[in-house]
Structure formats: C-alpha cells, structure tokens
DRENRO-312772 format. One record per residue (C-alpha): z negated, x, y negated; chain. Coordinates in Angstrom, 1 decimal, padded with zeros to 4 digits. Layout:
<pts>
> Z;X;Y;A;
...
</pts>
This chain:
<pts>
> 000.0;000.0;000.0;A;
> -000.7;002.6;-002.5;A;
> 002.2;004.9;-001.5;A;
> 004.2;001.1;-002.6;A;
> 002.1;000.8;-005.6;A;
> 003.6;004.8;-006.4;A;
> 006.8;004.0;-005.8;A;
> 007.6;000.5;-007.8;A;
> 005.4;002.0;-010.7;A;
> 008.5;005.4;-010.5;A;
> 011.1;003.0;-010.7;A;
> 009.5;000.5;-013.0;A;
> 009.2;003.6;-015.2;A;
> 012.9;005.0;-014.3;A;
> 014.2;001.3;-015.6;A;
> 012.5;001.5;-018.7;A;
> 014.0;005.1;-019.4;A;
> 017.5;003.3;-018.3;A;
> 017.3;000.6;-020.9;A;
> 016.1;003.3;-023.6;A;
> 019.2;005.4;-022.7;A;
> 021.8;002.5;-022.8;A;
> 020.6;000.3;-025.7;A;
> 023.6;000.0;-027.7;A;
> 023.7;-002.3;-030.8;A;
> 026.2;-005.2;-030.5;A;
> 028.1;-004.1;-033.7;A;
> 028.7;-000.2;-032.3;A;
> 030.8;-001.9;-029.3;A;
> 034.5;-002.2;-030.4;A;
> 036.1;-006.0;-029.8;A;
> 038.8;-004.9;-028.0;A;
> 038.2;-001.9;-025.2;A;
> 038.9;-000.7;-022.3;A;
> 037.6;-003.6;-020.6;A;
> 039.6;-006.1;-021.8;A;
> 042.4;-003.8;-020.6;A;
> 041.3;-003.9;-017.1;A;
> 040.8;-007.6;-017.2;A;
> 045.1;-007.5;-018.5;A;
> 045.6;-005.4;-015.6;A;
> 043.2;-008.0;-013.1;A;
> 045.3;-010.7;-014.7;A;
> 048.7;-008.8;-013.9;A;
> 047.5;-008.1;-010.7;A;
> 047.3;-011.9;-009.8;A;
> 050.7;-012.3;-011.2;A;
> 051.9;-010.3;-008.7;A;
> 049.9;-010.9;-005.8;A;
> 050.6;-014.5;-006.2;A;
> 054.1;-014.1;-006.7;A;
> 054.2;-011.8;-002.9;A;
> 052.8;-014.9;-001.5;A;
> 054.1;-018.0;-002.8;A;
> 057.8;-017.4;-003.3;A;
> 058.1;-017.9;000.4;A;
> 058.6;-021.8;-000.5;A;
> 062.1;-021.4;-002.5;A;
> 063.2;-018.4;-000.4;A;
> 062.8;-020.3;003.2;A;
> 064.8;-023.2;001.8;A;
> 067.2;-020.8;-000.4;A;
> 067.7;-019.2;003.5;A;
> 068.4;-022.7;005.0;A;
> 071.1;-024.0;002.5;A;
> 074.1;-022.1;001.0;A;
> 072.4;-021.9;-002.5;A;
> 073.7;-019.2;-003.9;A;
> 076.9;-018.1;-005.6;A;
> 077.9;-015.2;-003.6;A;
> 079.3;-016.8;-000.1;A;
> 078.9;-013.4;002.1;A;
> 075.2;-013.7;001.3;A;
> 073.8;-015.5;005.3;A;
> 072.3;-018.5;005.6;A;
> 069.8;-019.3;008.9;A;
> 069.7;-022.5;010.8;A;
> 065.6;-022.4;011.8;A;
> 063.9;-025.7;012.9;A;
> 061.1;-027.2;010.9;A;
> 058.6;-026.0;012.9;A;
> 060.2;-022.6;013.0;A;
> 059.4;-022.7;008.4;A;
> 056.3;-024.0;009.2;A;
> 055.2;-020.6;011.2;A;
> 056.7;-018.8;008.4;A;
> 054.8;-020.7;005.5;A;
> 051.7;-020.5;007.4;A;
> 051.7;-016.7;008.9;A;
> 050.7;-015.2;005.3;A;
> 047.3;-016.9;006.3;A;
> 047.1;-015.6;009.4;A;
> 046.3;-012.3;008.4;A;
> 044.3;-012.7;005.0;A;
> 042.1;-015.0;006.6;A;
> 041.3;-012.0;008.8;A;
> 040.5;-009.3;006.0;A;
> 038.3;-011.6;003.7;A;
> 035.0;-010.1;004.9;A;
> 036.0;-006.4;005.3;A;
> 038.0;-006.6;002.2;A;
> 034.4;-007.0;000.6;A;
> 033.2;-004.1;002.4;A;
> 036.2;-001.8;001.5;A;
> 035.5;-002.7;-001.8;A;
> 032.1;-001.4;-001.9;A;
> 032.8;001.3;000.1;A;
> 035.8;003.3;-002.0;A;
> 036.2;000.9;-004.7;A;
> 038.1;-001.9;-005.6;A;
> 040.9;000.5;-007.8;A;
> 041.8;002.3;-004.3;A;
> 041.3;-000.3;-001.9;A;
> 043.3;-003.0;-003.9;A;
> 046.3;-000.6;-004.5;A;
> 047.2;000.2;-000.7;A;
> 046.6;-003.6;-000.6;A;
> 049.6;-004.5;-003.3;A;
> 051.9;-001.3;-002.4;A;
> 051.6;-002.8;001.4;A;
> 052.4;-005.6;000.5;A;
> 055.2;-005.2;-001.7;A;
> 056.9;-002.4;-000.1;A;
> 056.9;-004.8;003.0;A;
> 058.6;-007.1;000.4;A;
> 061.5;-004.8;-000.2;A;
> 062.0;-004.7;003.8;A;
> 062.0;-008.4;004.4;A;
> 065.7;-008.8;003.9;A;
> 066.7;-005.9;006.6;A;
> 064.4;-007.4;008.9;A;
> 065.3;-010.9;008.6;A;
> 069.0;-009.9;009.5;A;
> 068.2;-007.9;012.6;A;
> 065.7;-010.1;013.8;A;
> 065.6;-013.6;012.1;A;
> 062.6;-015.7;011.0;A;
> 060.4;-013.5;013.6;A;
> 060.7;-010.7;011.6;A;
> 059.9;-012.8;008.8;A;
> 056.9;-014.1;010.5;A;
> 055.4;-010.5;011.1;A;
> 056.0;-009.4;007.9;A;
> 054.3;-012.1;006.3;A;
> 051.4;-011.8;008.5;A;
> 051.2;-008.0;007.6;A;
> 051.6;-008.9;003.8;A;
> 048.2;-011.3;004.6;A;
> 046.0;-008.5;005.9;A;
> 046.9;-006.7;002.9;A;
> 046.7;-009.2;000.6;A;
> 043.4;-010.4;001.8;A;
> 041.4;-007.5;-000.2;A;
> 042.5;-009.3;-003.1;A;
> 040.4;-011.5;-003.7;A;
> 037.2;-009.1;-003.1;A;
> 038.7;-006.4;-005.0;A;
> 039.0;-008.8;-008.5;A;
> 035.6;-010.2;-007.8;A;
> 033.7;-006.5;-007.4;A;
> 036.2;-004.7;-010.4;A;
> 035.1;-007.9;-013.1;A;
> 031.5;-007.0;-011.7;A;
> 031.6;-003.4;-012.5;A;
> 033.6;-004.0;-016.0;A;
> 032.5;-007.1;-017.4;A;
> 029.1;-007.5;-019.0;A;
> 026.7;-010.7;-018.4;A;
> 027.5;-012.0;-021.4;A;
> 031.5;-011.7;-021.2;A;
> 032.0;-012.1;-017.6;A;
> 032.7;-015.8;-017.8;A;
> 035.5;-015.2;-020.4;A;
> 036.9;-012.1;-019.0;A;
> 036.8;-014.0;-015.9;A;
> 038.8;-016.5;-016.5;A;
> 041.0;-014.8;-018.7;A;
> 042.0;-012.5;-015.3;A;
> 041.8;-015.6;-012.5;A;
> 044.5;-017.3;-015.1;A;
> 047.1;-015.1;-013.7;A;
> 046.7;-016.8;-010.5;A;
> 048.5;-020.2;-012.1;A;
> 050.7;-018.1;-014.0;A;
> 052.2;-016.2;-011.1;A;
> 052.5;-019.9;-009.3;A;
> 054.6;-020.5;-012.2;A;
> 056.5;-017.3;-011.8;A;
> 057.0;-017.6;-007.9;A;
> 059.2;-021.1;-007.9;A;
> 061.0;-020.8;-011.2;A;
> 061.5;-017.4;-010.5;A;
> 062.4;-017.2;-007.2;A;
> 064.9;-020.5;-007.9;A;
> 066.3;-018.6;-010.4;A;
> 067.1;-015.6;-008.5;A;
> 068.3;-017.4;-005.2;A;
> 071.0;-019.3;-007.0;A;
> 072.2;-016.4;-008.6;A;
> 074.4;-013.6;-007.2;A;
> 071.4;-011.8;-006.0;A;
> 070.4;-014.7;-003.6;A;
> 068.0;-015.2;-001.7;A;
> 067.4;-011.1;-000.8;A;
> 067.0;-010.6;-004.7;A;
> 063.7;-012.7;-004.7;A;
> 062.2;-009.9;-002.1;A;
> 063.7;-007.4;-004.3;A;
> 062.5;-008.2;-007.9;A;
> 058.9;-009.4;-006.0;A;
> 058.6;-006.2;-004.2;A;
> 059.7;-003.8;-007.9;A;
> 057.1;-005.9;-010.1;A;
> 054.7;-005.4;-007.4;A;
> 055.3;-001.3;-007.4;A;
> 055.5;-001.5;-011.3;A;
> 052.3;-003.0;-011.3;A;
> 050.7;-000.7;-009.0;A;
> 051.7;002.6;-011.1;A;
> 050.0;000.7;-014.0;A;
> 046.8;000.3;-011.9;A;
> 046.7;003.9;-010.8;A;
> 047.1;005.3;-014.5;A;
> 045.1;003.0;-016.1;A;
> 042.6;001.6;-013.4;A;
> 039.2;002.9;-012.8;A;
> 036.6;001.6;-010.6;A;
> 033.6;001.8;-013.5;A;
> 033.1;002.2;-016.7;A;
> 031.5;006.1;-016.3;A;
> 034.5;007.4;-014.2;A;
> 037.3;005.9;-017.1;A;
> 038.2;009.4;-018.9;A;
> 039.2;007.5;-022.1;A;
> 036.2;004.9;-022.9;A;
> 034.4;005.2;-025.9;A;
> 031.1;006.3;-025.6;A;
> 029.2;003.0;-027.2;A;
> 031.5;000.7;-025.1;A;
> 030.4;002.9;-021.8;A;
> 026.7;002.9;-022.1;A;
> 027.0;-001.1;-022.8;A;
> 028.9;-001.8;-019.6;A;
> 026.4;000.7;-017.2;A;
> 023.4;-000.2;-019.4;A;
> 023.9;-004.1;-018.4;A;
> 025.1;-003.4;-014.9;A;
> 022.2;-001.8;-014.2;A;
> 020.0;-004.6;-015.7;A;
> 021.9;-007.1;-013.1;A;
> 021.3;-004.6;-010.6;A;
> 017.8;-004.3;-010.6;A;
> 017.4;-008.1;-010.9;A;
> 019.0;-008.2;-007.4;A;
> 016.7;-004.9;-006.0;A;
> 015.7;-005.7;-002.4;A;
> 017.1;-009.7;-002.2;A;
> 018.1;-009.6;001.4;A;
> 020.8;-012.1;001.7;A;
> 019.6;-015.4;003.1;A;
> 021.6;-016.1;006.1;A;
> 019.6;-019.0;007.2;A;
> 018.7;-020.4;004.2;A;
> 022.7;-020.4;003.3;A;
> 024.3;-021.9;006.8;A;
> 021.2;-024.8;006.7;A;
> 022.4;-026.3;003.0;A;
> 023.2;-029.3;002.4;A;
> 025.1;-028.5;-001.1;A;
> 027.1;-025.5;000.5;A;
> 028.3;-027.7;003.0;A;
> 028.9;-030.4;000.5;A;
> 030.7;-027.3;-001.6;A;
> 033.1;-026.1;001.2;A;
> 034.1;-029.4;001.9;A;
> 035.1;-029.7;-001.8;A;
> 036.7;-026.5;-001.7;A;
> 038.7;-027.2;001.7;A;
> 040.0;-030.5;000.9;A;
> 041.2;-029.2;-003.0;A;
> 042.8;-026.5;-000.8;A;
> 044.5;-028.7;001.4;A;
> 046.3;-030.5;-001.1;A;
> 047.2;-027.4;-003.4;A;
> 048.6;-025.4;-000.1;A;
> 050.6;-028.8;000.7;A;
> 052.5;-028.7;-002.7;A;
> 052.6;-024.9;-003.2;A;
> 054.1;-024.5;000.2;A;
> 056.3;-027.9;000.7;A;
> 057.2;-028.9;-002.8;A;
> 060.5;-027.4;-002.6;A;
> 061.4;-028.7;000.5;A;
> 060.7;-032.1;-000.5;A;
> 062.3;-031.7;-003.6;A;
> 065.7;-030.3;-001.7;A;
> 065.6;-033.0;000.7;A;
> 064.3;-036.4;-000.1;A;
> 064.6;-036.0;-004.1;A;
> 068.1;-033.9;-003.2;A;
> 067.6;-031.5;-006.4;A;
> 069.9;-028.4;-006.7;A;
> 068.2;-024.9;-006.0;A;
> 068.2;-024.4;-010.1;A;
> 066.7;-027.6;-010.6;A;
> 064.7;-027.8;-007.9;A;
> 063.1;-024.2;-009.0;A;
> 062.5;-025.8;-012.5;A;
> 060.6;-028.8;-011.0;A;
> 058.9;-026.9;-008.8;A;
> 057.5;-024.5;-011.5;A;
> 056.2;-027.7;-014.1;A;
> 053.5;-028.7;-012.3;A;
> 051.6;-025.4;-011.8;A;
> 052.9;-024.7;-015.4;A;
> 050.6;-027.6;-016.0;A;
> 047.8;-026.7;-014.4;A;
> 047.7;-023.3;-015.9;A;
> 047.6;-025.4;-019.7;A;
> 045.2;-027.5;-018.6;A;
> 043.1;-024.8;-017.6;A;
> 041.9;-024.4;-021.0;A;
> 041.7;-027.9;-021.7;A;
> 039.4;-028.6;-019.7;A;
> 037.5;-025.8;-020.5;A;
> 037.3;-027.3;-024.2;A;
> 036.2;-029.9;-023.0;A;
> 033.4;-029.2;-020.9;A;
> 032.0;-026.7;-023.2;A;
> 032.2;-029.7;-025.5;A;
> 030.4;-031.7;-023.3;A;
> 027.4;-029.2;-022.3;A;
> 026.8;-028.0;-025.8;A;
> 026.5;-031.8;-026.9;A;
> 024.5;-032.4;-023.7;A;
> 026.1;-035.7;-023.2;A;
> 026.4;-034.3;-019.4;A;
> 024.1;-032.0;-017.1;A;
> 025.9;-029.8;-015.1;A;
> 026.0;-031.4;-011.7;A;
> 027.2;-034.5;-013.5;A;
> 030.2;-032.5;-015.1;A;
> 031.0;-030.5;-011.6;A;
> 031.0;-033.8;-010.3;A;
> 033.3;-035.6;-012.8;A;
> 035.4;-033.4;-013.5;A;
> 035.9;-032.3;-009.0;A;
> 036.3;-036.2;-008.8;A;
> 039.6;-035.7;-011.6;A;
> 040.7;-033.1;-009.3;A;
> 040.3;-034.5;-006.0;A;
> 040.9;-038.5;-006.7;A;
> 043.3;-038.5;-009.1;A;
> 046.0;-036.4;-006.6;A;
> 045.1;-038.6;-004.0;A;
> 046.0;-041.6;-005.4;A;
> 049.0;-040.2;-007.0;A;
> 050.2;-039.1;-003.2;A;
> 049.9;-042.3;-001.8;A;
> 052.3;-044.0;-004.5;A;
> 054.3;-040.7;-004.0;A;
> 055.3;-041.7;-000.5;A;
> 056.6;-044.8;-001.4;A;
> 059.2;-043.0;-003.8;A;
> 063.0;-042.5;-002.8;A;
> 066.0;-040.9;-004.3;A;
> 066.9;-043.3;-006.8;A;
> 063.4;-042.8;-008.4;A;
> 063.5;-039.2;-009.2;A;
> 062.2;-039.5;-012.9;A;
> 058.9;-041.0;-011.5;A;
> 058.6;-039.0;-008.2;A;
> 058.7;-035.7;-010.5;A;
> 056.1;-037.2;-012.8;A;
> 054.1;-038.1;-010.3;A;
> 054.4;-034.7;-008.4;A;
> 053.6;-032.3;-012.2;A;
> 051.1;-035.0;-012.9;A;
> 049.3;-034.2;-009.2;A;
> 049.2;-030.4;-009.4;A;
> 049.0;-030.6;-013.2;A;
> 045.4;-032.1;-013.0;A;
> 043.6;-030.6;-010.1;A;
> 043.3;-027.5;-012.4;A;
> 039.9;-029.5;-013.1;A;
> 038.6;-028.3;-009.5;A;
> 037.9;-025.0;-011.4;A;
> 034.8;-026.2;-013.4;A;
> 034.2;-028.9;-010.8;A;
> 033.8;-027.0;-007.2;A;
> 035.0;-023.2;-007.7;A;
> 032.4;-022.3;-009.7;A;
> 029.5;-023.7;-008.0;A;
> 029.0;-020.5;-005.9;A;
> 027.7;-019.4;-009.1;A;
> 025.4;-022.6;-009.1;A;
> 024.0;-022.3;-006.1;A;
> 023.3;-018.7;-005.9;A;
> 023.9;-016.5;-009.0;A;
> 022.5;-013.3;-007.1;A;
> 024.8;-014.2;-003.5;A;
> 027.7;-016.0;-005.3;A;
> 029.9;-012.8;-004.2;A;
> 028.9;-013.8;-000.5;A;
> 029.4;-017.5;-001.1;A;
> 032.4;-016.9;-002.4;A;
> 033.7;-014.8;001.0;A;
> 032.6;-017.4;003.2;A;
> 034.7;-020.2;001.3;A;
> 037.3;-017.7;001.2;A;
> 037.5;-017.3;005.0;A;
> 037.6;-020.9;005.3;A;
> 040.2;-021.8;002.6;A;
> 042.3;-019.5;004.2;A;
> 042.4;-021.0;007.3;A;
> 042.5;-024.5;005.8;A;
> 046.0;-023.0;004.0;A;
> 047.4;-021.7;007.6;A;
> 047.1;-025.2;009.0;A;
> 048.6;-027.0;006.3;A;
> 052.0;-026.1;007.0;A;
> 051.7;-026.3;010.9;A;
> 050.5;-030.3;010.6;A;
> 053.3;-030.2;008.5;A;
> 056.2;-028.9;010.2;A;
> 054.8;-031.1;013.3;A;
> 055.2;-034.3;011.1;A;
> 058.5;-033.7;009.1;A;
> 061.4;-032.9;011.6;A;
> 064.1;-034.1;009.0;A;
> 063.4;-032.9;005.5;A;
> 065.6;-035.7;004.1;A;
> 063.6;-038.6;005.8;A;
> 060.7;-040.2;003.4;A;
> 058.6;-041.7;005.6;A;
> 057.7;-038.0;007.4;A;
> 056.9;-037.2;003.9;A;
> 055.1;-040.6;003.4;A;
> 052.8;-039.3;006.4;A;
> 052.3;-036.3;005.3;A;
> 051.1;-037.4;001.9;A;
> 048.8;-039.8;003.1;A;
> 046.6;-037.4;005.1;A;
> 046.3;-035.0;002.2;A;
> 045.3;-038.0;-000.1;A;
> 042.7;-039.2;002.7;A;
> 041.3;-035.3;003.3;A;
> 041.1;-035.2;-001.0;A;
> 039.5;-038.5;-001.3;A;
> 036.8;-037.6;001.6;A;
> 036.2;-034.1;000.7;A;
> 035.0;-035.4;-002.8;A;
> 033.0;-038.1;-001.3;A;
> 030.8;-035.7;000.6;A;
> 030.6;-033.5;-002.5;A;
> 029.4;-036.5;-004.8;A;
> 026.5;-037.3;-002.0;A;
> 024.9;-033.6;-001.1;A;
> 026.6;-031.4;-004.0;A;
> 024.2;-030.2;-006.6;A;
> 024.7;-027.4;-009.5;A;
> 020.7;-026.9;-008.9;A;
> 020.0;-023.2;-008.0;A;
> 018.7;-023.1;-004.3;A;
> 015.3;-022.5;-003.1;A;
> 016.9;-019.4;-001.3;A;
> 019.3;-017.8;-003.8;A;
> 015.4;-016.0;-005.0;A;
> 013.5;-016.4;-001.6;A;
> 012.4;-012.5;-001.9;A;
> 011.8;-012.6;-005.4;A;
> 009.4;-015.9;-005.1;A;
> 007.7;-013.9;-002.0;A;
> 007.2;-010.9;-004.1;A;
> 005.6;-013.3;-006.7;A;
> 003.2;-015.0;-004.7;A;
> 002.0;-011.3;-003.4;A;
> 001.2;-011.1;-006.6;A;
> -000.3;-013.9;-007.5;A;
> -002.5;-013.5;-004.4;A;
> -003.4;-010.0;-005.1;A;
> -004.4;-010.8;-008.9;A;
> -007.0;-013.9;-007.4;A;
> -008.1;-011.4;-005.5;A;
> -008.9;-009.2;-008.0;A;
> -010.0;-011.9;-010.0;A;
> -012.6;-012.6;-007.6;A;
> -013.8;-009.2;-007.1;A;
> -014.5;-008.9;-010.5;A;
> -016.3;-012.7;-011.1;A;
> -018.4;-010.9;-008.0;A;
> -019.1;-008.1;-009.6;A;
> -020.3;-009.6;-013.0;A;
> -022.8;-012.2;-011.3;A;
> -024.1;-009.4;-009.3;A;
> -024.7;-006.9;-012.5;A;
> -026.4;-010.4;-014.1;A;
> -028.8;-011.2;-011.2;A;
> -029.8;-007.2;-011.3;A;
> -030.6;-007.5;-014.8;A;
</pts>
C-alpha cells in the first residue's frame, strides 16, 4: 500500500510538472496550423478511400451494357448474382481487419499503417482492368476482397490520427470537418465514375483515375503526414505544446480504465445503438451499391444521366450535413431538447423518413421518372441526420471507450454491408422488372423502420455506469480510506479528552 501511495504521489507530481510545461495561452496558438492541415489531408483521404470503394456501382453496370463511346472497349455478360458477389466482396475483407486495424494503428501509427492501406488498395485499382480481362468477374471479386483488407485500417487510422492532432476542445469540428469527405467522395464515385465510363476512357478509365488520385493522395500523406504533433518537423512551437499538453490531459483521465467487456456486451443502449446503426446501414449500402442499377433498368437512364442522378442524393446528404448540425446546435444551446431526445428525433428523420419514402418507391415505374428521382435524392438526402442521431452516440455512452464502441459497430456494419447485395442479387434476377425492386425496397424500409423502434425504447445518450467503473472504484477506496481515517482521528480525540 505505501509503495502505491509512492508511486500515484510521483506521477500526480509528474502531471503537474506536464501541465506547467505545456500551458500555452489561447491567443499564442495560431488559427490555422498544422492541424487543420492534417484534418484536409484526413478529409482527402476519405475522398479517396471512398471513391476505391463505391465506384464499383457504375463500373459493374458500365461493364454489363455498351456505355461507352469507344466500341473495342469489352462488355461482360455476368448474372445478377454474379454483381452481387462483386458489390458485396469489398466487405468481405474489411470486415476482417476492423479490429487489428486498431491495433496496427497503435502499434506504428496511423501515418504508416494507413498509407500501405491506400497504396494497396489503389495500386490494386490500376490492375483491375488486366485482371478482369484474363479472368472475368472472379478476378474482380478477389481484387475487391484484397482492396477490403486494406481498406479496413481506415477507419481506425482516421479515428487514432484526429486523436493524436485534434485538441478536446476542437475535436468535434475537426472531426467532422474530415468525416465530410466520406459524402463528398460518395458524390465523387457515381458522378465520376458515370462520367468517365461513357467517355472514351470507359469503363477501365474509372480504375485508372481512382487508382492515380489514390497514389497522389498517398505522396501527400507521406510528405505532409505525421503521426503527432512532436514528431511534425515544421509545427510551431506554441501550436505543439497545445496539442501534447491536452493529449496528455485526456490521457491521464483514462490512466488504468480497463475496458469493460461485460459491462459493454450486457447494455441495453449499445444493443439498442447497433441496431440503429445496422439498420441506417442497410438502407445506405442498398442505394450506394444498387442505385445505379435500378436507375439503368427500371428508370432506363443513360450512363451520363444515370451518373448524374446517382451522384444528387449523396450530394444532398453531404449539404445537409451541416444543416442539421445548425440545427441541433440551435436546439441544445436553447435547451428546447436534451440530448437523447434530439439523438432520438433527429435518428427517427433518418431511419423513418427513408422508409416510407421506399415503400412508395416500389410502386413507381418508368413513366414516373421525375418523382421516382425525387423520391430516391429525397431518401439518401435525409438520412445524413443518422450522424447526430445514432453515429455519435459511441461518444454518449462511453467517452473514455468510444474508440472501442466504435470497432465493434464497425465489425458489424460491415457485415450488415456484405449481405446487402447478396439478399439483393437473390431477389432481382431481371434489373428491368419493378416488382423485384418493389421487394427489395420493402425489406429495407421494414429493417429501417424496426431498427429505430428498438432505438426509441432502450437507446439513451446517458453515459453508462461502466464507461468509469475503475474510476468510481478508485473513488470509493477513497472514500472508504478517508472514513477510516476520520474515525481514527474522532478516536483519538475522545481518548486524549477522557485522559484529561
């Protein structure tokens, strides 16, 4: 015990020496530093990544139809359940890397661990074409499940760099600033990818831009990138001893929490949570995967137009973003909402409004293609709310094991997105036919509308009893230890009053 009492009295005295050495008055830290670069470069990144994995939707049905305007460019004839192995095989191997991507990151860093990951995955981009034409959509399947291990670090990588870089205070906006690239590169990856496969380039020229962007970004990482702020070479002094000085705060609020297994895997509102989380992920796979096959054959939109239409609703979603951030800043500050009320309205907007709008989707032919495009921009354009309803709530729940949370939901998601296109390709056998799509919509609006329904019963944005379990058992040692004391001492003074 006193060899304990040594030891937290050293580092109690160590911390105060740390927040001596790395006080640094607001006004000395410039506006605009080297951390808002690597939250550019985090947001780049996403652009990227995102684009690697999503333009798979145009180019599969760029492949199956003669879209572009050079004829000696092939064309494949692969079933719908031969696409669906394709769209979902991506999955397949991230799902698989969640967890040790974490691991990696904490190991060698997230500026070394998530550039083998993006130069992988993009140099397996610039090979897809060769492969496909030696050995059809099998190649294509393996390469997309090697692009998925390597892509899986992602994820990890972001979340451990915007640890290291951005301080308490800025974290949130940083944050968002850099996930934003994830809607932007959605945009990107189907008007892009349209773009290029009706063009002369074709369908190859969507792995061939992907895979240079990808390489671009990756130089820009390894010249610019650094894992923390005291191993940058060109930081300012003031903005360095900020960053460490308040990472090292956070760090020793977390000393010695073990992570609460049991606690975590018994809760009612992380269940609740990765419901939520699944079912918004079912029905954001469904259109970033599908949409442009059900625009090409039941709407029967031309590859330009189709890339177009295909690109407005996540264009959407990415402006909303920031609406509804307004908004629920708005809401909090004014206090006309707690914050379990506003994750619950505002995951309710994401999950119920999309599920209604499917259900009157699938009643919705050819000769309504004005509505049926409203109705699909309107369906992605809106779930952008699932942000401040369900995705933050790691942060909720558990502000010191959000990171771990945060991996689990990830391991799930990711499986959630493999299946999606399987069910899929085992339900639409003929693109053009609307009442395979009709089925298909109506078990994504029945997985939204129940997923939200659990979340609106058990889901809480109430910290949990175990995010702090070793802190609270620290405190009550304590407490106990200061009675005891306490009652030494009353002792001691009746004694000394009954001797005199």
């Amino acid at each position: 015990m006193e060899k304990e009492r040594e030891e937290t009295k050293s580092m109690n005295n160590t911390d105060m020496d740390v927040d001596a050495d790395m006080d640094v008055k607001p006004e000395q830290v410039p506006r605009l530093g080297l951390r808002h670069l690597q939250a550019l470069l985090l947001f780049l990144g996403l652009v990227v990544t995102t684009i690697l994995q999503f333009n798979v939707g145009v180019a599969v049905v760029a492949m199956t139809n003669a879209t572009s305007s050079d004829p000696e460019i092939p064309h494949y004839n692969w079933t719908e359940a031969e696409k669906s192995y394709i769209l979902s095989s991506f999955y397949w191997g991230s799902a698989l890397t969640q967890f040790p991507g974490g691991y990696l990151c904490k190991r060698f860093g997230a500026k070394l661990v998530l550039f083998w990951g993006v130069i992988g995955s993009a140099l397996l981009t610039l090979w897809t074409p060769q492969s496909i034409y030696v050995a059809s959509w099998r190649a294509y399947c393996g390469i997309r499940f090697v692009q998925g291990l390597c892509q899986g670090v992602t994820w990890p990588c972001i979340h451990q760099h915007l640890a290291n870089w951005a301080p308490a205070v800025e974290r949130t906006r940083l944050g968002a600033f850099a996930y934003t690239g994830f809607d932007w590169g959605n945009v990107m990856a189907m008007y892009g990818a349209g773009m290029l496969a009706s063009s002369g380039w074709g369908w190859p020229g969507i792995s061939y831009v992907s895979g240079g962007m990808a390489l671009t970004w990756c130089l820009l990482w390894l010249i610019f990138g650094a894992n923390r702020a005291n191993e940058a070479p060109c930081i300012g002094e003031a903005e360095k001893l900020y960053i460490i000085g308040d990472n090292q705060r956070c760090a020793r609020r977390e000393r010695r929490l073990a992570i609460p297994w049991r606690g975590i895997f018994t809760s009612p509102p992380f269940y609740a949570l990765l419901c939520a989380r699944c079912a918004d992920t079912w029905g954001l796979a469904t259109m970033q995967t599908e949409l442009p096959s059900y625009l090409s054959g039941v709407l029967g939109l031309e590859m330009q137009k189709n890339a177009l239409f295909s690109a407005l609703p996540f264009l959407l979603m990415w402006g909303m973003c920031y609406v509804y951030l307004l908004i629920a800043d708005l809401l909090l500050r004014r206090r006309c909402l707690s914050l379990t009320a506003l994750r619950k309205t505002y995951n309710s907007i994401a999950l119920w409004t999309p599920a209604a709008i499917m259900l009157a989707l699938g009643f919705v032919d050819k000769t309504q293609k004005p509505l049926a495009l409203a109705l699909v921009t309107l369906s992605v354009g809106v779930s952008s709310a699932a942000t401040i309803g369900s995705e933050l709530n790691t942060i909720d729940l558990s502000p010191v094991h959000a990171s771990i949370l945060s991996g689990i939901l990830c391991t799930f998601t990711n499986l959630v997105a493999m299946l999606t296109p399987l069910v899929v390709g085992v339900l639409v056998t003929d693109q053009t036919e609307r009442s395979e799509w009709q089925v298909v919509f109506t078990i994504v609006a029945t997985v939204l509308f129940g997923g939200n329904v659990i979340y609106l019963i058990w889901g809480t944005a109430e910290t949990q009893p175990w995010n702090d379990s070793e802190s609270r058992r620290e405190s009550l040692d304590f407490e106990d230890a200061k009675l005891e004391i306490d009652g030494h001492a009353n002792a001691n003074t009746n004694a000394n009053k009954i001797l005199n």
